[in-house]
PASE-57788 format. One record per residue (C-alpha): y, z, x. Coordinates in steps of 0.2 Angstrom, whole numbers, plus 5000, padded with zeros to 4 digits. Layout:
N
YZX/...
This chain:
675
488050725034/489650615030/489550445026/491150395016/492550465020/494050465007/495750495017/496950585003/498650515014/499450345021/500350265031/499650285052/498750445049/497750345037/497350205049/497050355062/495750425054/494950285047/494850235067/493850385070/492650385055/492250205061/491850245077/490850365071/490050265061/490650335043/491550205029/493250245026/494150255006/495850245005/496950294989/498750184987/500350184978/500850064969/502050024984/500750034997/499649914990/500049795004/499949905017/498949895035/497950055031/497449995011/496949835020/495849895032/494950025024/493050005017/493450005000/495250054991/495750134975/497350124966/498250284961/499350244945/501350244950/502450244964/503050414969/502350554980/501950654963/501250534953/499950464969/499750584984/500250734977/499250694961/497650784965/496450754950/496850574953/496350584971/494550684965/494050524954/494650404965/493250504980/492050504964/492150324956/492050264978/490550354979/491450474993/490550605000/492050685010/493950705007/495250725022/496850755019/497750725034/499350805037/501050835022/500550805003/499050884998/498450945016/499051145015/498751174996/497151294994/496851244976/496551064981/495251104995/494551234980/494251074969/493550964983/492351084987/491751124967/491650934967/490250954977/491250854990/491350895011/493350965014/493750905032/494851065034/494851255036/494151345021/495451345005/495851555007/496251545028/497651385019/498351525005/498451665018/499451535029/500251445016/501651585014/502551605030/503151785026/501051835021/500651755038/501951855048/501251995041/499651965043/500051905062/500952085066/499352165061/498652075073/499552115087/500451955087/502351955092/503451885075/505251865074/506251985062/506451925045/507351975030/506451915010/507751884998/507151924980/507651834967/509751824969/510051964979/510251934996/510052075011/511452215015/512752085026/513152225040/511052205045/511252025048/511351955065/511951775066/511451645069/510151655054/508751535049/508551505030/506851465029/505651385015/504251515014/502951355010/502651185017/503451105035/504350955040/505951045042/506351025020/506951185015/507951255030/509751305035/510751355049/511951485045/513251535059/514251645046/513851765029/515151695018/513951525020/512351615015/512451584996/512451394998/511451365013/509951485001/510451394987/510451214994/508951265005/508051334986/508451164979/507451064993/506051184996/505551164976/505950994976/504750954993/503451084989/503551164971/503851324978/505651394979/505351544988/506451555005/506751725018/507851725032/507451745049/508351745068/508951605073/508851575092/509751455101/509251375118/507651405115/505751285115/504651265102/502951295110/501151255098/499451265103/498151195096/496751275092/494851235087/493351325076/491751315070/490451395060/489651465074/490651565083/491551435092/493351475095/494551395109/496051335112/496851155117/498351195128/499951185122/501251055117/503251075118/504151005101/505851065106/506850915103/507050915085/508550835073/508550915056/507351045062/505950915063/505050835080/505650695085/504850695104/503150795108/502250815125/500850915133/500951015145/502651095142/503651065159/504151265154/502451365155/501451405167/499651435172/499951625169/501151625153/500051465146/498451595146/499451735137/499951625122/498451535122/497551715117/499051735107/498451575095/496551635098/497051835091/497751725077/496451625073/495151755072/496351865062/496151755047/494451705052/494951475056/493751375056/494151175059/495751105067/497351185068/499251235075/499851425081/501751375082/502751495093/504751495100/504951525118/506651615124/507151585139/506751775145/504951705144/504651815130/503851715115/503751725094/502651675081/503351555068/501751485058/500051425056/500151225052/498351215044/497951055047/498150895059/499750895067/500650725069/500950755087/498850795089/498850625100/499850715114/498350845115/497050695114/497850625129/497950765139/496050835136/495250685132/494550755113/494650665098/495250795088/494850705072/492950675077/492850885079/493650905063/492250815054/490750865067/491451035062/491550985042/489650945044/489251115055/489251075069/489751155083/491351105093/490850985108/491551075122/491851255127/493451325132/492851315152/492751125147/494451085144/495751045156/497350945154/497350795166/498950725168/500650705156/500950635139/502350605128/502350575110/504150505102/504050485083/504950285079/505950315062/507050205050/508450295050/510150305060/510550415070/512650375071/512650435050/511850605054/509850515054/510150485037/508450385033/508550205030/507750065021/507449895022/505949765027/505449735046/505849555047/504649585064/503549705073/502849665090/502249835099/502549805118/500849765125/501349805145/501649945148/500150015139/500550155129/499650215108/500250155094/499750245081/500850145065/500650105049/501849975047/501749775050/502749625050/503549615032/503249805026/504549875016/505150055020/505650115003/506350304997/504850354991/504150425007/504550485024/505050325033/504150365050/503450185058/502450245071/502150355085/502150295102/501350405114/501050375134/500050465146/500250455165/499950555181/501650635181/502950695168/504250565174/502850425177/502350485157/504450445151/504950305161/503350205155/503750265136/505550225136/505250035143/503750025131/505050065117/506449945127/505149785126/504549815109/505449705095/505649795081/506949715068/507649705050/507549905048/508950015057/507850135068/508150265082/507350175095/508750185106/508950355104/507450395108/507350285125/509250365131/508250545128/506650475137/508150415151/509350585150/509350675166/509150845158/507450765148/506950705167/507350875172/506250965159/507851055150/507351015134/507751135120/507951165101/509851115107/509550965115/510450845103/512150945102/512151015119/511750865130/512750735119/511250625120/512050445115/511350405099/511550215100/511550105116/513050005122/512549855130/513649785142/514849625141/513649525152/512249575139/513249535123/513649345132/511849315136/511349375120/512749265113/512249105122/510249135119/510649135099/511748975100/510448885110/509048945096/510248885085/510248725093/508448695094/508248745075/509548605070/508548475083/506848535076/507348535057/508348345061/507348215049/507648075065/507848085083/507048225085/506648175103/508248205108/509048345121/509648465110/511448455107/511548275113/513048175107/513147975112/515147985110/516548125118/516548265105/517548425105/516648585108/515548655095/515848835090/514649005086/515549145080/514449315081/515149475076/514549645085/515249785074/517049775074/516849645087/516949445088/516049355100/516449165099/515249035109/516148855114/514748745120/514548555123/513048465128/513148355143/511948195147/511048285161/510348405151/511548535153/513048615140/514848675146/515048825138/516348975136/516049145130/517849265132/518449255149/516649175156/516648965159/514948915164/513548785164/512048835156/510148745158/509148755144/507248775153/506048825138/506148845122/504648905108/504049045101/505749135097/505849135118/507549065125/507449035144/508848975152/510048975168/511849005168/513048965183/515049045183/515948865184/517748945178/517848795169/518248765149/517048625142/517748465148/517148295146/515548225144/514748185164/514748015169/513247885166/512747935185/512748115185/510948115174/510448265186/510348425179/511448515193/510748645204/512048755211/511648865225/510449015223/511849145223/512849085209/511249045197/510649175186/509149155175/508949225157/507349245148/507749315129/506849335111/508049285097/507649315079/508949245065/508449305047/509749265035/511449295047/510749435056/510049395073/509249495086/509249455106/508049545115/508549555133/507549675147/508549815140/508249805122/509149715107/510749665104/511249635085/511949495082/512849425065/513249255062/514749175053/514249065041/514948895043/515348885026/515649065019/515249115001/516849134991/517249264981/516549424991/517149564982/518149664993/517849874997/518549984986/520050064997/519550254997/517950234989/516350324997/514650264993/512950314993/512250345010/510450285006/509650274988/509250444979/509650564965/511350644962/511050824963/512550884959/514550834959/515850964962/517450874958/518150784944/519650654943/521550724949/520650854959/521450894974/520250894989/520650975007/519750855023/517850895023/517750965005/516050934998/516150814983/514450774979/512450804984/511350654984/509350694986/508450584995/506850585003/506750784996/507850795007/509950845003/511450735010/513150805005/514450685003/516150755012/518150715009/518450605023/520350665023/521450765012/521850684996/521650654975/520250614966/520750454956/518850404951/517150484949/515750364944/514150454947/513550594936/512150714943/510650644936/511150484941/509850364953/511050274964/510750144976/511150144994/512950084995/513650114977/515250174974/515250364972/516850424969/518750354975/519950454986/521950424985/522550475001/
């Protein structure tokens, strides 16, 4: 029996497991970076231990600091949850000597599936369709006339899409193995990489499969991960909107052949490619909790993390295979710091606010709060938001406007990305491939329109308003923006990118303020204000802010219903950045500063920066070089993962100021271009 349980991870999986254990009636133990030490899933567990440093390697990777952390809190379990320490075969090995419960399959099913090329093997015995692959030994690669394109250079170890390249020609094999050789070591220690058939248009298709100690085998349905940027899941769901009854009972005994193959017990992933012929491959065996499990948990009702541990204990699974069904449709989207217009380059930073959307209701499995910092040392997922409806459309629709409402600030993110997918009518339609991104041309940002921008504009000058009348030492009483005297109009200047959006407002005695934004002359009513919450209605006037009313016009006015439009927003201003959530999401907003600081150093013409902080790997050019237009000039590592900084244009080097070896920070000056 189990009756603390220490969880070797962070961040939601952390929090999620913990959820379980509790319910279950089983303490929880975490282990914490130095970084982390603040974090929602340290705070909330039954006890927390410290793990010496900051990094992956010297905390969650660290394995013999994890055993005594699980020995000196009196732990009785370990789970590893999913990444770091959950497919390496000699941890499981050392939990179990410890005389510690490992909530996982047995440590010699994770070596045999450890090694993609071992399990491919393995698999074919089986009787399981595999891809073609070709292993590259040491530095010589395979005979170039038996090479299809497009190839897949692929990391023979670990997941998460680290350690893998698209190639679409030969003469780019050499670097896309060397580059993809660099990450693979770098993410899992293990350098080995093989190549195998890349197929376009296709759908990644997983199913989830459960064991026990008894003879207990069955399968979970499946899940479609297809749309993928830098081959890692970004949007999940369950059922595929591709398989049917017939085809969903073929690769379900597909995943159960290789399950019993290599004798699985506890939870686990069979990870198949569909092609479009309906024909299907085996890829993998993920030997742990997946992080789109919730999708799967929607669909059949299981708490897949509850059989993990009944099955850890030995017990038998709680349901049959003639038990399950899948009721419904869900939709998992992963919620990242990063940006999708700069390639979903990772990004950093501290959410100034997090306020999950409580209506629609959806799961929010995060591990994030108000006032966390997203840092480099680990992946910067916030949360996973996951609905589940009657209908695949009813299941999308109610994630995207979840997503729309939810305020999520101070960290650039892909929520919008995310939401125009959830919208796109080839997601609606069920067209969703390992192309997606490219072929659809999905926006990566949103565009609000002009009449968004000038609400948004008004709603931040009118919280600015109310700030200076709340923060006034006297007369505090007073309508906000009330003058006793004719005063010219007061002025907000907001830019939006390359944008200015100037606000002209002047308060009148009846309550209301003149106010111009571009081409729109209006009168705006100020009806509520607290809690970050603007409400207020506007009325098209065409009229520049003119004098101050007359004594007798004390009335707010009350055009007719046609002309009056009412606006309810939320507006955030931290330092000058602001954020205006309207019914469509957030516009950003940044405000000129009254008084601007002098002296602000100027850009560096030609100069290239750091995209985020990391490592530079390598530089490939040195002053007076010549450099053609996309000519690579250096490799910064981040996140274990590689980001090559390109020539924006043909020119001359005139300064290098990185060396490799060199921790930069996002932003610094990398190297200088003379066009």
């Amino acid at each position: 029996m189990i009756g603390v349980l220490l969880i070797s991870n962070r961040g939601e999986i952390a929090r999620r497991i913990a959820r379980t254990a509790n319910a279950m009636g089983i303490k929880s133990v975490a282990v914490y970076a130095e970084g982390d030490s603040d974090s929602p899933f340290v705070k909330e567990a039954d006890r927390a231990v410290p793990l010496a440093g900051r990094t992956a390697a010297e905390t969650y990777l660290n394995a013999d600091a994890i055993l005594a952390a699980a020995v000196s809190a009196g732990a009785d379990a370990v789970h590893p949850g999913y990444g770091f320490l959950s497919e390496r075969a000699d941890f499981a090995r050392s939990v179990i000597e410890a005389g510690l419960t490992w909530v996982g399959p047995p440590p010699d099913v994770i070596d045999a599936m450890g090694d993609k090329l071992a399990a491919k093997r393995i698999m074919a015995a089986a009787g399981v369709p595999v891809l073609r692959s070709w292993e590259i030994s040491g530095d010589a690669l395979p005979d170039d006339d038996g090479l299809p394109m497009p190839l897949l250079v692929k990391a023979a170890a670990g997941g998460g899409g680290k350690g893998m390249r698209v190639v679409e020609a030969v003469a780019d094999l050499p670097e896309a193995v060397a580059a993809a050789r660099r990450e693979a070591r770098a993410a899992f220690g293990d350098d080995t990489v093989f190549l195998e058939r890349y197929l376009t248009s296709a759908r990644h298709i997983e199913i989830q499969i459960l064991a026990d100690d008894h003879g207990g085998f069955l399968h979970c349905f499946e899940r479609e991960c297809s749309i993928q940027r830098r081959h890692q899941k970004i949007i999940e769901e369950s059922p595929s909107p591709a398989i049917d009854n017939e085809q969903r009972e073929h690769i379900g005994a597909a995943a159960l052949a290789a399950a019993k193959a290599v004798g699985y017990r506890n939870a686990g992933t069979v990870e198949f490619v569909l092609e479009p012929s309906g024909d299907f491959w085996f890829l993998e065996v993920n030997t742990r909790l997946q992080v789109e499990h919730p999708v799967t948990e929607a669909v059949t009702g299981l708490d897949l993390v509850r059989e993990q541990i009944l099955v850890a204990q030995g017990h038998p699974l709680s349901v049959t295979q003639a038990e399950l069904g899948v009721r419904g449709h869900a939709i998992e989207a992963r919620l990242y710091a990063e940006d999708p217009v700069a390639g979903f380059l990772p990004a950093t930073g501290t959410l100034v606010d997090w306020c999950p959307a409580v209506d629609p209701a959806v799961r929010w499995d995060s591990g994030v709060e108000a006032g966390s910092v997203v840092g480099v040392e680990f992946d910067p997922m916030l949360a996973k938001v996951i609905s589940h409806a009657p209908t695949r459309v009813e299941a999308a629709l109610r994630l995207a406007l979840a997503l729309e409402r939810s305020r999520i600030r101070g960290v650039t993110t892909n929520r919008d990305f995310l939401v125009a997918t959830l919208h796109h009518p080839e997601f609606i339609a069920g067209h969703t491939t390992t192309d997606f991104i490219a072929r659809t041309h999905v926006s990566l940002e949103r565009s609000p329109s002009n009449e968004e921008v000038r609400v948004a504009a008004i709603g931040a000058a009118l919280s600015a308003q109310e700030d200076t009348r709340r923060e006034a030492p006297v007369l505090r009483s007073l309508p906000t923006g009330w003058r006793n005297s004719v005063m010219p109009p007061e002025k907000m200047t907001y830019h939006r990118g390359a944008d200015e959006v100037e606000v002209l407002y002047r308060s009148q005695r009846d309550g209301t303020f003149e106010v111009s934004v571009g081409d729109w002359h209006g009168s705006v009513l100020l009806l509520d204000s607290r809690d970050g919450w603007i409400d207020f209605e506007s009325v098209w006037t065409g009229e520049l802010p003119g004098p101050v009313a007359s004594e007798t016009d004390r009335a707010p006015r009350r055009p007719s219903p046609p002309q009056r439009s009412r606006h309810r927003v939320h507006v955030l201003q931290h330092d000058h950045r602001v954020w205006v959530q309207g019914p469509d999401g957030d516009v950003a907003l940044t405000a000129r500063p009254r008084f601007p600081e002098a002296g602000t150093e100027a850009d560096v013409a030609g100069g290239l920066v750091a995209p985020m902080p990391g490592k530079v790997v390598s530089v490939e050019v040195a002053t007076g070089d010549a450099v053609a237009e996309g000519q690579l000039l250096m490799i910064v590592e981040a996140m274990k993962m590689e980001h090559r900084v390109t020539a924006p244009h043909a020119g001359v080097v005139v300064e290098v100021k990185s060396r490799a070896g060199d921790q930069v920070s996002g932003g610094e000056l990398l190297v200088v271009i003379d066009s």
